[in-house]
One Martini backbone bead per residue (centre of mass of N, CA, C, O) as a GRO file, in nm:
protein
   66
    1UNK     BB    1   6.540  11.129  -0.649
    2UNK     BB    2   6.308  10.931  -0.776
    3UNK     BB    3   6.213  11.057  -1.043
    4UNK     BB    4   6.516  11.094  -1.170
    5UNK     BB    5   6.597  10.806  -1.218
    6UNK     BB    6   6.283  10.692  -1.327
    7UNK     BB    7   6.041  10.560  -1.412
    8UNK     BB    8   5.686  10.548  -1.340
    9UNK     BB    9   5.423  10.334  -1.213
   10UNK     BB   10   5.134  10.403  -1.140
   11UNK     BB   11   4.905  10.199  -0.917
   12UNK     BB   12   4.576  10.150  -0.850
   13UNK     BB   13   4.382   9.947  -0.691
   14UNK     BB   14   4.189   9.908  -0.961
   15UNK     BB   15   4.445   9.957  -1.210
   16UNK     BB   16   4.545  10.190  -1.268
   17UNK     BB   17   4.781  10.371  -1.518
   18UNK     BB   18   5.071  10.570  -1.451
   19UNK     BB   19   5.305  10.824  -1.556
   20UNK     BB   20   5.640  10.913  -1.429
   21UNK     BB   21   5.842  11.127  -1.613
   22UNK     BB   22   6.025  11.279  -1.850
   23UNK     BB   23   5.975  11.563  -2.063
   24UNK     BB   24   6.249  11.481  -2.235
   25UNK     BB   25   6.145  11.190  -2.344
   26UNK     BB   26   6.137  11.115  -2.657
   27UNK     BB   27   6.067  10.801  -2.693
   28UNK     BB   28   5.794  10.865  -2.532
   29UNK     BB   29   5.651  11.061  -2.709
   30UNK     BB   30   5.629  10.921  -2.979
   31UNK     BB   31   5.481  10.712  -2.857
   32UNK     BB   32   5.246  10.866  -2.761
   33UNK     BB   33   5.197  10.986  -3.075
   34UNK     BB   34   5.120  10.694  -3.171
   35UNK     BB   35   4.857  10.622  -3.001
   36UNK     BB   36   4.710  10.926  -3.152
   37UNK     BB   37   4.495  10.854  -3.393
   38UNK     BB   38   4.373  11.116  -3.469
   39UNK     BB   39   4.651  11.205  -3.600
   40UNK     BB   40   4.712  10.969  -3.751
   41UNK     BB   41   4.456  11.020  -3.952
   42UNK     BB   42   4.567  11.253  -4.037
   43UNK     BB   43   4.858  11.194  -4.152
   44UNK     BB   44   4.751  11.005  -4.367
   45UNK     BB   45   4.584  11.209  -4.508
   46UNK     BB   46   4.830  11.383  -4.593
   47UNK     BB   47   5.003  11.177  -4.770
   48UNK     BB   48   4.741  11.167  -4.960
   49UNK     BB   49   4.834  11.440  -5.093
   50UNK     BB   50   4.934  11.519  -5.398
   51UNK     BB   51   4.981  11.781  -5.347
   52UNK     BB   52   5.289  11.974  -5.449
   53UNK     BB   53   5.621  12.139  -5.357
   54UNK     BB   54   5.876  12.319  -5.422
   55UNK     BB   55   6.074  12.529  -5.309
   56UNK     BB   56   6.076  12.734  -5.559
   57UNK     BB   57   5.778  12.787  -5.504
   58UNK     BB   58   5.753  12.875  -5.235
   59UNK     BB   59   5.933  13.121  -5.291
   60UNK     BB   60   5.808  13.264  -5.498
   61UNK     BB   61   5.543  13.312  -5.285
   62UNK     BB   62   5.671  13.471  -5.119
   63UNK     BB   63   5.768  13.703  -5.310
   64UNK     BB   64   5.464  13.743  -5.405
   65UNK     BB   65   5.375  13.766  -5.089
   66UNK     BB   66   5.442  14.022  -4.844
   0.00000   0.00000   0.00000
């Protein structure tokens, strides 16, 4: 089965590129998911928000609320 040998890179006549390939390849997945700016610009903004919690913290809150 050639799909399952090898990435693929299909090419339209026009010049589009599709790929086709193992859909549990992890380091393709991750290049995919860095590729999706609107992710990336969400990821920069949550990691520059101040608001931190401590495990201890967390904990106590979800033991006060059941």
């Amino acid at each position: 089965m050639l799909a399952g040998e090898d990435t693929i890179i299909l090419k339209t006549p026009e010049g589009r590129e599709f790929v086709l390939a193992e859909v549990d390849d992890f380091a393709r997945e991750v290049e995919l998911v860095a590729q999706n700016e609107e992710l990336m610009q969400f990821l920069e903004q949550r990691s520059k928000e101040a608001k931190r919690y401590t495990f201890s913290q967390v904990r106590a809150q979800l033991h006060n609320n059941p």
